[in-house]
DSSP file (Angstrom, degrees, kcal/mol; ACC not computed):
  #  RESIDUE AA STRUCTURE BP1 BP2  ACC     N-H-->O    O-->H-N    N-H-->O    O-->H-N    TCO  KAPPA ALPHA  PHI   PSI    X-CA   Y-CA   Z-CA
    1    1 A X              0   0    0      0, 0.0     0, 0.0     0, 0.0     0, 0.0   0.000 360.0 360.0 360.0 140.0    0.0    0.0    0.0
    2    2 A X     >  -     0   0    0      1,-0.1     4,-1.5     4,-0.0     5,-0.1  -0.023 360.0-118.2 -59.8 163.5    1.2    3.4   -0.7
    3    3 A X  H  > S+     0   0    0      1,-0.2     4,-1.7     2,-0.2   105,-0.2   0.917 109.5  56.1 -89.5 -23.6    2.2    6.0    1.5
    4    4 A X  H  > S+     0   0    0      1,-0.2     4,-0.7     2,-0.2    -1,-0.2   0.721 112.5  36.9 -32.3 -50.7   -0.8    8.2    0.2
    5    5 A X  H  > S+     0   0    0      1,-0.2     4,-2.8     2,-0.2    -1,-0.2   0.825 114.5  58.6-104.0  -8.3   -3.4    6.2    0.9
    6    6 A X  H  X S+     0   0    0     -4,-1.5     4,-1.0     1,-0.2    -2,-0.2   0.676 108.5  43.7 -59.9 -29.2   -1.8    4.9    4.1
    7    7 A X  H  X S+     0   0    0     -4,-1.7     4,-1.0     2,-0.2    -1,-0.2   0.815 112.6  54.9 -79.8 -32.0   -1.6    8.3    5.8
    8    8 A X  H  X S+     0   0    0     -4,-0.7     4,-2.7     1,-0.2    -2,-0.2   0.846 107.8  47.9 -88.2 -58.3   -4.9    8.8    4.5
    9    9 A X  H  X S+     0   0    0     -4,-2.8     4,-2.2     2,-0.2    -1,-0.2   0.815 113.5  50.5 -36.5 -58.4   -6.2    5.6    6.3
   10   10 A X  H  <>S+     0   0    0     -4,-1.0     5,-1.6     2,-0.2     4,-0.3   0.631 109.9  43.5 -75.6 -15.5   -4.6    6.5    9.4
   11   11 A X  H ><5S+     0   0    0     -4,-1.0     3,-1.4     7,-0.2     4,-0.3   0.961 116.9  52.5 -86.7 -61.5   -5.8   10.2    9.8
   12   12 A X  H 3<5S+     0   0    0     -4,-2.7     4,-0.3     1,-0.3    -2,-0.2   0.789 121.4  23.1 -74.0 -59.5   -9.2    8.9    8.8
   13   13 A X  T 3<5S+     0   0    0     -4,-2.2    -1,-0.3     2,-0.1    -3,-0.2   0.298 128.4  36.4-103.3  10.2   -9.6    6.0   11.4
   14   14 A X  T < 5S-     0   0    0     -3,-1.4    -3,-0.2    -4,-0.3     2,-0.2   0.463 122.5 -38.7-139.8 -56.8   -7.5    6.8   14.0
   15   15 A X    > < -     0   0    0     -5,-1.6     3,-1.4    -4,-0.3    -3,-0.2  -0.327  59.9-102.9-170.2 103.9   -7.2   10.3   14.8
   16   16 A X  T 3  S+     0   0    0     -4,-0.3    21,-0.2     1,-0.2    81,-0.1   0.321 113.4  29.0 -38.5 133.7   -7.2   13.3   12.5
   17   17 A X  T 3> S+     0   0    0     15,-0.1     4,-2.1    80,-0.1    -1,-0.2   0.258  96.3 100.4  99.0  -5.6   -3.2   14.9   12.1
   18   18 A X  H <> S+     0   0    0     -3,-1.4     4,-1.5     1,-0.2     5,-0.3   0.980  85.4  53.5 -68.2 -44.5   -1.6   10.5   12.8
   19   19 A X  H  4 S+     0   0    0      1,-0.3     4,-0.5     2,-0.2    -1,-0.2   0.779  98.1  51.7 -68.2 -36.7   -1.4   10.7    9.2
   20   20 A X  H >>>S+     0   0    0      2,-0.3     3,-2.4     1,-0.2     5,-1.7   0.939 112.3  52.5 -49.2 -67.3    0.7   13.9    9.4
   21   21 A X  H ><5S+     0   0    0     -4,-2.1     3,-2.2     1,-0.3     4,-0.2   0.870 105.3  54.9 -42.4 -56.6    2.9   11.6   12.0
   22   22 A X  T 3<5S+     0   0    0     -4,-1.5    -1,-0.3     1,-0.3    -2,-0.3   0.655 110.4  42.7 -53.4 -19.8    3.3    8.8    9.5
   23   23 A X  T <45S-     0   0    0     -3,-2.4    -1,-0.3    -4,-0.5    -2,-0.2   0.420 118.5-113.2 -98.7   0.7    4.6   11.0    6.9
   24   24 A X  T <<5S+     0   0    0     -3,-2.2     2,-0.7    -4,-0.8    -3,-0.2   0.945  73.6 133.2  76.6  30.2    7.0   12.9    9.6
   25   25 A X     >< +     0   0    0     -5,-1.7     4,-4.1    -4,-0.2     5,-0.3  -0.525  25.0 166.7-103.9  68.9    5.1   16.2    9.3
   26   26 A X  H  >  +     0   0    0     -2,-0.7     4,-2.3     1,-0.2    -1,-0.1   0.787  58.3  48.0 -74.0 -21.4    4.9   16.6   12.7
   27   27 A X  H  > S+     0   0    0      2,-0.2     4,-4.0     1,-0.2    -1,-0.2   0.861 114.0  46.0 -73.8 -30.2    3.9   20.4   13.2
   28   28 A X  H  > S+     0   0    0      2,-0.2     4,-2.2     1,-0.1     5,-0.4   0.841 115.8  47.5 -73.1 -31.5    1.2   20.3   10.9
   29   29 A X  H  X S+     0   0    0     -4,-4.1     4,-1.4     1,-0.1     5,-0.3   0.997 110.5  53.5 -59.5 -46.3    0.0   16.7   12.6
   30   30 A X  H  X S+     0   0    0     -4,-2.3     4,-2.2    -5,-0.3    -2,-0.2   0.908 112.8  44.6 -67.4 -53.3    0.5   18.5   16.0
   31   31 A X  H  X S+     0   0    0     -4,-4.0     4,-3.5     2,-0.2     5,-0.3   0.953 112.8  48.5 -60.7 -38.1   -2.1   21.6   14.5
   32   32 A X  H >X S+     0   0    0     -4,-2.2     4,-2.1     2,-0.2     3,-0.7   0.980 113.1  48.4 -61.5 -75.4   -4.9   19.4   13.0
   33   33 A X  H 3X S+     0   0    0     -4,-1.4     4,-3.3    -5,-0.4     5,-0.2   0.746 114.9  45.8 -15.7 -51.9   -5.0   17.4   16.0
   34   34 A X  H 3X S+     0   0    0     -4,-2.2     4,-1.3    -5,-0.3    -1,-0.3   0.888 108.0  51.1 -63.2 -45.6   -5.2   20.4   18.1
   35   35 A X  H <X S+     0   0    0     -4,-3.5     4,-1.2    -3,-0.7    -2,-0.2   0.914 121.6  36.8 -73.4 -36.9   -7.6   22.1   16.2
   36   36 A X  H  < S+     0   0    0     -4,-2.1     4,-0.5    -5,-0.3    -2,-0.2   0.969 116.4  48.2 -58.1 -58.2  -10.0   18.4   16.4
   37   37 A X  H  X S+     0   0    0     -4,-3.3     4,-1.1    -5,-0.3     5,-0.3   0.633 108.7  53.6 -89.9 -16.5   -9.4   17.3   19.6
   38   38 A X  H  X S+     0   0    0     -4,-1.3     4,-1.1    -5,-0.2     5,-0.3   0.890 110.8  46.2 -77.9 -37.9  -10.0   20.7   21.2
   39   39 A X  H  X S+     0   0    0     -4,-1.2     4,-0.6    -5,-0.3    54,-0.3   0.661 116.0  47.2 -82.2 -14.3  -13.4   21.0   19.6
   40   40 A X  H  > S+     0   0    0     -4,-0.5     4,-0.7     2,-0.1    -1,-0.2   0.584 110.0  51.8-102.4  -8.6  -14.4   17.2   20.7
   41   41 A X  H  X S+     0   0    0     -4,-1.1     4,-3.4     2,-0.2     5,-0.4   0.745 106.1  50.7 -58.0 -48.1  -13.2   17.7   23.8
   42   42 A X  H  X>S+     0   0    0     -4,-1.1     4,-2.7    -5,-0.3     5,-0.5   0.993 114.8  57.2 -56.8 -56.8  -15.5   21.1   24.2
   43   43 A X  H  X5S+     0   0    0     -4,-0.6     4,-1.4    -5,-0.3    -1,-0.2   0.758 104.7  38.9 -25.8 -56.8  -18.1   18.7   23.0
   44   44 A X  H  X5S+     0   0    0     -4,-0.7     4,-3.7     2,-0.2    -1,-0.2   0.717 109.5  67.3 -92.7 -22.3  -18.0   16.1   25.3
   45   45 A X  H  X5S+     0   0    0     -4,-3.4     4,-2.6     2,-0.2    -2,-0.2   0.970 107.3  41.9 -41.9 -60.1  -17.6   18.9   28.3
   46   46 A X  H  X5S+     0   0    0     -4,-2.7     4,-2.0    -5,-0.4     5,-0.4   0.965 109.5  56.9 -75.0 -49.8  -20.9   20.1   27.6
   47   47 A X  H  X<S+     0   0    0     -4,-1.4     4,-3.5    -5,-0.5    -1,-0.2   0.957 109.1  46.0 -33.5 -57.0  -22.2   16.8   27.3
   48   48 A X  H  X S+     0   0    0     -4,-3.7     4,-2.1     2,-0.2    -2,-0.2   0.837 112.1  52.0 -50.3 -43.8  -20.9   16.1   30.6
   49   49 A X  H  X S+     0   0    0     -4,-2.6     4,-2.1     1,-0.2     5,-0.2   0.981 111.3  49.1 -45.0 -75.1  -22.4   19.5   32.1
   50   50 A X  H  X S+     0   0    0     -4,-2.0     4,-1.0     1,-0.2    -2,-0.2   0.731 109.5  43.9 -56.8 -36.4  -25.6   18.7   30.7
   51   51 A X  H >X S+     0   0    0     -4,-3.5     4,-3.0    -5,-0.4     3,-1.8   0.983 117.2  54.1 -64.3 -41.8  -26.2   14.9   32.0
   52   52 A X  H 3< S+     0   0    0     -4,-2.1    -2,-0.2     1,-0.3    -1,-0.2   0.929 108.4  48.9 -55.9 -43.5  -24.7   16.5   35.5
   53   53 A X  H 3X S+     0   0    0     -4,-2.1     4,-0.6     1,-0.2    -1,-0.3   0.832 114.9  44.1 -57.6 -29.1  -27.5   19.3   35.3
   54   54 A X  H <X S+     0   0    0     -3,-1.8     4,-1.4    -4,-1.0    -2,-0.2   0.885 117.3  40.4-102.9 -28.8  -30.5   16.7   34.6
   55   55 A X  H >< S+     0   0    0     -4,-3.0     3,-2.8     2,-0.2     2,-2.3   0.577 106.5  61.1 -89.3-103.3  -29.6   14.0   37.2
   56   56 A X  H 3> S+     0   0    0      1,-0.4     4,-2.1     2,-0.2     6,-0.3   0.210 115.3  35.9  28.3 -52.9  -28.7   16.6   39.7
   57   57 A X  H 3< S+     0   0    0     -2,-2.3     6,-0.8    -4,-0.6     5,-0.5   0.920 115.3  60.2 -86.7 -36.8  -33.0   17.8   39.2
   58   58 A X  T << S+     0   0    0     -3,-2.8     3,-0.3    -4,-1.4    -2,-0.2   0.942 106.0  37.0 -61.1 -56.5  -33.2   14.3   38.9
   59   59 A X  T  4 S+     0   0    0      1,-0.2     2,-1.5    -5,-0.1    -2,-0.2   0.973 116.5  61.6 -64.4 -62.0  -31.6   13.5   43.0
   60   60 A X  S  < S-     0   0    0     -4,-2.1    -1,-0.2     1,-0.2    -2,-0.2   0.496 113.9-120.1 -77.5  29.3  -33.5   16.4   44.1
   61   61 A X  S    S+     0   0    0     -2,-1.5    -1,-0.2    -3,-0.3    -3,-0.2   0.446  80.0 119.5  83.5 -17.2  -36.4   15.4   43.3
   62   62 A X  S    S+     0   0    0     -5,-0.5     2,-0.3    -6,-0.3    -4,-0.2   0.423  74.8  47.7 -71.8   2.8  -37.2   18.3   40.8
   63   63 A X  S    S-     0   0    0     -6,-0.8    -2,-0.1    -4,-0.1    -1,-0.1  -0.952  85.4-141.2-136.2 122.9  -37.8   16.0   37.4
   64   64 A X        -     0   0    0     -2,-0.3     2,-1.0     1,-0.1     6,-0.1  -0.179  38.9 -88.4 -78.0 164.8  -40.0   13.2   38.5
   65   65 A X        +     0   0    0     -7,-0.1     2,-0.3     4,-0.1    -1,-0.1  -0.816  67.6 152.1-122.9 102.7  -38.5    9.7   36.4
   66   66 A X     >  -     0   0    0     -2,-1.0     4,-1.7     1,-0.1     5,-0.2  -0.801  43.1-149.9-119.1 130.4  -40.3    9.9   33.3
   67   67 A X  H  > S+     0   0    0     -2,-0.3     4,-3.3     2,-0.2     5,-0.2   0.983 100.6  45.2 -61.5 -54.0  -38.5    8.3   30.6
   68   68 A X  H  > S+     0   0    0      1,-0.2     4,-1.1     2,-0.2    -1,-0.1   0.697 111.7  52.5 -67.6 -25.9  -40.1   10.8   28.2
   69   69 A X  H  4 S+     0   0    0      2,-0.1     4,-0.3     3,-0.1    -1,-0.2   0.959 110.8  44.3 -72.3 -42.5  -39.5   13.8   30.4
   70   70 A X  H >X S+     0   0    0     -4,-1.7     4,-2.1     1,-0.2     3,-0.5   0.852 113.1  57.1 -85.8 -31.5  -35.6   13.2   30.9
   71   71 A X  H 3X S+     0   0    0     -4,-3.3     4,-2.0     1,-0.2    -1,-0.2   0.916 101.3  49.9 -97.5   6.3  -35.6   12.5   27.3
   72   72 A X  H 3< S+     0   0    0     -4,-1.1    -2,-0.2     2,-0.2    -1,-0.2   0.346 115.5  49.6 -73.1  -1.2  -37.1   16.0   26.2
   73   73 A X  H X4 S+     0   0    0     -3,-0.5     3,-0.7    -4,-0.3    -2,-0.2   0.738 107.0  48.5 -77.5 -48.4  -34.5   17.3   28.4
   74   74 A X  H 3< S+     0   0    0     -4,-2.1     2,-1.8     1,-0.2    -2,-0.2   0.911 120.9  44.9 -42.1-101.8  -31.4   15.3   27.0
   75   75 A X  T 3< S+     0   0    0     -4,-2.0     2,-0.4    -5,-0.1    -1,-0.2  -0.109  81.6 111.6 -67.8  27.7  -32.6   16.4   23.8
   76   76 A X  S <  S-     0   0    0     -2,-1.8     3,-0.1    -3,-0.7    -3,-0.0  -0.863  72.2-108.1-121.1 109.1  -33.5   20.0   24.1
   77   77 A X        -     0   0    0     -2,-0.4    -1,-0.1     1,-0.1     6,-0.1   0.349  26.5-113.7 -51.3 139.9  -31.2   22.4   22.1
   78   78 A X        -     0   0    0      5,-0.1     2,-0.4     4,-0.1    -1,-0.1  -0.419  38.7-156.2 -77.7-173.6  -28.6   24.7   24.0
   79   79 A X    >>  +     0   0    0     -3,-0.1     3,-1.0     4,-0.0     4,-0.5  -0.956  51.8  15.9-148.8 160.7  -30.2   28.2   23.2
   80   80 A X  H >> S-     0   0    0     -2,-0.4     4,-0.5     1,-0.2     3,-0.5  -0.405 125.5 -19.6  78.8-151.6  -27.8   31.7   23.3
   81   81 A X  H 3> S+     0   0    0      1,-0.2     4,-2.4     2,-0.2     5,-0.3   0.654 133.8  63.6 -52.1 -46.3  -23.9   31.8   23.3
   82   82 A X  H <> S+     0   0    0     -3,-1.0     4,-3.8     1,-0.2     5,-0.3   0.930 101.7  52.1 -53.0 -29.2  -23.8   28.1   24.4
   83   83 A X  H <X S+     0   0    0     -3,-0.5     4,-3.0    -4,-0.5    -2,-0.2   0.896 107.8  48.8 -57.3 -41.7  -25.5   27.2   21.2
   84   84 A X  H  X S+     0   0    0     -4,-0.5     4,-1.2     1,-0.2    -1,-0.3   0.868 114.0  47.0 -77.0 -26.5  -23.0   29.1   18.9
   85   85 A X  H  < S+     0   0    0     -4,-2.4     5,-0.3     1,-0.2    -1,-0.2   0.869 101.3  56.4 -94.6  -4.3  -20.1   27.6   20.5
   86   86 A X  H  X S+     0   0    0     -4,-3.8     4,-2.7    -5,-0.3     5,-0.5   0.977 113.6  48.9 -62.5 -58.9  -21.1   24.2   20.7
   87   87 A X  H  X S+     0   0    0     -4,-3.0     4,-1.5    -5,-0.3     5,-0.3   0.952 109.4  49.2 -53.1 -26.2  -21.5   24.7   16.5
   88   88 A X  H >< S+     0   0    0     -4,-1.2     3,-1.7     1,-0.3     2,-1.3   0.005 113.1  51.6 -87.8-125.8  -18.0   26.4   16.0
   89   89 A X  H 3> S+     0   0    0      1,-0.3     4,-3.0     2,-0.2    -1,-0.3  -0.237 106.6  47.0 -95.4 -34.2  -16.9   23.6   17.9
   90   90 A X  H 3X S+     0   0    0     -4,-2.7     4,-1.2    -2,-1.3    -1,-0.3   0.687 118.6  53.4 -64.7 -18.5  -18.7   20.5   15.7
   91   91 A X  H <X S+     0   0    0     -3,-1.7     4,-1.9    -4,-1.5     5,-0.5   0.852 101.7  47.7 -76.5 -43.9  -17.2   22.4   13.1
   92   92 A X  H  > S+     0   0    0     -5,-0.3     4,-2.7     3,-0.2    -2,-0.2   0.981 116.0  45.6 -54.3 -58.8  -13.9   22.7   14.2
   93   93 A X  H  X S+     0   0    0     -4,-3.0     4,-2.4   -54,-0.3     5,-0.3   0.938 115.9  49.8 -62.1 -41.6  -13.8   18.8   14.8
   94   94 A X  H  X S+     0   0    0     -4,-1.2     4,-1.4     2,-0.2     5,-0.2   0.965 122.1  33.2 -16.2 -81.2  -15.7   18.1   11.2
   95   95 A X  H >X>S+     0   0    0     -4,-1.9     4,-6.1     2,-0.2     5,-0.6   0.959 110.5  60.4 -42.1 -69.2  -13.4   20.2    9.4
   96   96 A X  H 3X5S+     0   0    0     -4,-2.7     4,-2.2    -5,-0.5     3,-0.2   0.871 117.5  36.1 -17.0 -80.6  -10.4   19.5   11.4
   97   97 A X  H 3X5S+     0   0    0     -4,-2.4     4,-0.9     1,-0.3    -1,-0.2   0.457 113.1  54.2 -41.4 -21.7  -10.9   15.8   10.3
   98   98 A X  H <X5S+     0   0    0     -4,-1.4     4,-0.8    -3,-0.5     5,-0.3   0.829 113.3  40.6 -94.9 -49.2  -12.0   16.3    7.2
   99   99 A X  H  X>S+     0   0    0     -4,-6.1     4,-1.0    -3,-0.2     5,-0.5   0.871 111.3  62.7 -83.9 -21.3   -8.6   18.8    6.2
  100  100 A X  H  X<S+     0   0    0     -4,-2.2     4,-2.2    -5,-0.6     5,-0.3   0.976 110.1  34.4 -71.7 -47.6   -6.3   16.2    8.1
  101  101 A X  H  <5S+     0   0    0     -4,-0.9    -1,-0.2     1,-0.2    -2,-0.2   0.390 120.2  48.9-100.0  14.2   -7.1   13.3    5.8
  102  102 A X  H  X5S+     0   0    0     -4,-0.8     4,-1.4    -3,-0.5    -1,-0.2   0.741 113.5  44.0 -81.6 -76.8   -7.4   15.3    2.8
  103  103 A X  H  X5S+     0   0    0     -4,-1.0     4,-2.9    -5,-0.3     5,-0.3   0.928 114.3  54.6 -54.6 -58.7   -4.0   17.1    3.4
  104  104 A X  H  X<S+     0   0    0     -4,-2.2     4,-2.7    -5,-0.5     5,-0.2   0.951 112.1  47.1 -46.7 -49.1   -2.2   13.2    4.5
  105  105 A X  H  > S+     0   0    0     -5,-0.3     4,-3.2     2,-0.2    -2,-0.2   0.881 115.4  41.3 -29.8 -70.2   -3.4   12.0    1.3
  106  106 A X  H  X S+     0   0    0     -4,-1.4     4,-1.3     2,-0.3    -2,-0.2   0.841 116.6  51.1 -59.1 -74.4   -2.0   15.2   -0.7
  107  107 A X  H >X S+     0   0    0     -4,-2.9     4,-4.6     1,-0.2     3,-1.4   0.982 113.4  44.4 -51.6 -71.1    1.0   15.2    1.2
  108  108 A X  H 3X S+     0   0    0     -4,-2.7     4,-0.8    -5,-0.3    -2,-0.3   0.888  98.9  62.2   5.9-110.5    1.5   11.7    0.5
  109  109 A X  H 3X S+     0   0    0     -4,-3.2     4,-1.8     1,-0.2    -1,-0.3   0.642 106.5  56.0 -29.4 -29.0    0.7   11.5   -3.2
  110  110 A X  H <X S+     0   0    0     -3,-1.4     4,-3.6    -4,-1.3    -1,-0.2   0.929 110.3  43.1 -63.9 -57.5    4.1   14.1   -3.4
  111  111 A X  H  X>S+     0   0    0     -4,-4.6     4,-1.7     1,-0.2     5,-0.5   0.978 114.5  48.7 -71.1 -53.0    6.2   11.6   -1.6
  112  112 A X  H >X5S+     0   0    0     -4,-0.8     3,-1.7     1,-0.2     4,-1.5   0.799 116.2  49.9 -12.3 -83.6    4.8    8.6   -3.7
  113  113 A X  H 3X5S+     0   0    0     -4,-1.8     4,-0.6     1,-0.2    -1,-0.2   0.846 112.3  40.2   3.1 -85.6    5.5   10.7   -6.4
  114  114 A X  H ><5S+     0   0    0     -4,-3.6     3,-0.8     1,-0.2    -1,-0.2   0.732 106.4  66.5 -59.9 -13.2    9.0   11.7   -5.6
  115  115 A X  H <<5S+     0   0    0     -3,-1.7    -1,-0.2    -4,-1.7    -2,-0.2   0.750 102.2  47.6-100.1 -37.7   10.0    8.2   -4.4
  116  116 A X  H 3<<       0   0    0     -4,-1.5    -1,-0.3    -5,-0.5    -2,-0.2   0.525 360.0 360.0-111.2  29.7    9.7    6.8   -7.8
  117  117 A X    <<        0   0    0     -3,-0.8    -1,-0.2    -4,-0.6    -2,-0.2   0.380 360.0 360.0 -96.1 360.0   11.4    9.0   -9.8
């Protein structure tokens, strides 16, 4: 397999900017990474917040345990400031992912390239 589609493979399934590593680009792995794993981290932060907010009314007694009530709460949209950054942050990781295993490819396909001339 090639080093192209091998970087490609490895940013894709394993964690956007390893592909970067496999080809020895290590600052540019080191930014994609950052830019992904900081925005799925933010992600799962708020996730966390929010299950801690609903069982919290849940122990005190202030959400009865209704299946259908706690999940119309679970699934009930952040509203204001949270809202926008939760999107720039599903974006960041999207994107993030999306340019690391684009860009390992790319990068790649060069060294392929150079390797057999």
């Amino acid at each position: 397999m090639n080093k192209a589609i091998t970087a490609a493979l490895i940013s894709a399934l394993v964690c956007p900017g390893t592909g970067h590593f496999y080809l020895k680009k290590y600052n540019i792995g080191t930014l994609i990474s950052a830019v992904s794993l900081s925005g799925l981290v933010y992600l799962l932060y708020q996730a966390v917040e929010r299950a801690k907010e609903i069982s919290d009314q849940i122990l005190s007694g202030a959400v009865p345990l209704d299946f259908n009530l706690i999940y119309q709460m679970i699934t009930e949209q952040p509203s204001g400031a949270k809202a926008l950054y939760v999107s720039i942050a599903t974006w960041a990781f999207i994107i993030g992912w999306l340019v690391g295993v684009i860009d390992a490819y790319r990068l790649g396909h060069a060294l392929d390239k150079a390797e057999k001339r």
